[in-house]
N, C-alpha and C positions, 0 to 999 in steps of 0.2 A: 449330781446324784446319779449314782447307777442303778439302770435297773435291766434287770435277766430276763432278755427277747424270748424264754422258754417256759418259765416259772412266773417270772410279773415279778419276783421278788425285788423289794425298795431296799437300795442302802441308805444307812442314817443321812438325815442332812446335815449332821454334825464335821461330816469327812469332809476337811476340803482337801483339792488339787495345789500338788507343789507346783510352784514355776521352775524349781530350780532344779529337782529330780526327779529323773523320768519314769514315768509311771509309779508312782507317791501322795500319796494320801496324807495330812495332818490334822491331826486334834489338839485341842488341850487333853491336859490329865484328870480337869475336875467333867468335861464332854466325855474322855473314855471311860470316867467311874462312872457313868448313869448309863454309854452304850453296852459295854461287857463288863459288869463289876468282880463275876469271875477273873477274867485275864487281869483286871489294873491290880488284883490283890497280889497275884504271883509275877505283875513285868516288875523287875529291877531296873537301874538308874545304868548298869554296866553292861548287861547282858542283854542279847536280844531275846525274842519269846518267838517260837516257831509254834503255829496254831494253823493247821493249812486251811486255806492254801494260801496264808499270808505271814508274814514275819512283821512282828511290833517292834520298834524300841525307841528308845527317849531318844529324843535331842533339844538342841541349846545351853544357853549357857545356867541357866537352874533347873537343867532336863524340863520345862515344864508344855513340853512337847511330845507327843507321840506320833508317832510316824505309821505308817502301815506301806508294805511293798509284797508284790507276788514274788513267792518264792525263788520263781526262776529270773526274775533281776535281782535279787539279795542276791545272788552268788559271782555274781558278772564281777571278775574284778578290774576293779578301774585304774590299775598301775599299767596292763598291757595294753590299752586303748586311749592311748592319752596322746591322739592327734596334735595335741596343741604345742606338746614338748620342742625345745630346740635340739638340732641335733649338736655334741658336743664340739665337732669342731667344723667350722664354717667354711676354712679358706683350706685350697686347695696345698698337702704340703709341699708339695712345690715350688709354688710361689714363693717371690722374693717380696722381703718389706721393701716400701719405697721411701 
């Protein structure tokens, strides 16, 4: 749960912490219809919803996930940072097969 070292203000304890993306928040859909019943009327299943200073959108595989991320990681794209990639060729050209 977070809360605002300024204001004291509680976030739900509905939000949990993802393991798997960083700085990520999740719910179910029927936990975000009782936290914001506004936003769950207008998030769609395709689109994300930008409400600052956080961006919503489904995931899984019967959307019945809702996600929450600060705006400035929703925009980080994850194609240029992808340490883990191999690079496409290995061996030096060169080099002879043996």
């Amino acid at each position: 749960m977070k809360v605002c070292p300024i204001c004291g203000f509680r976030d739900s304890a509905f939000w949990r912490h993802s393991r798997y993306d960083f700085n990520a928040d999740y719910c179910t859909r029927q936990e975000f219809a009782e936290i914001e019943p506004e936003l769950s009327e207008v998030l769609s299943d395709t689109e994300p919803l930008v409400d600052f200073p956080y961006v919503y959108y489904r995931r899984g595989s019967a959307k019945a996930w809702v996600y929450r991320v600060p705006i400035e990681d929703f925009k980080v794209s994850v194609d240029k940072h992808r340490a883990w990639d191999k690079p496409k060729r290995l061996l030096d050209p060169n080099q002879k097969k043996l």
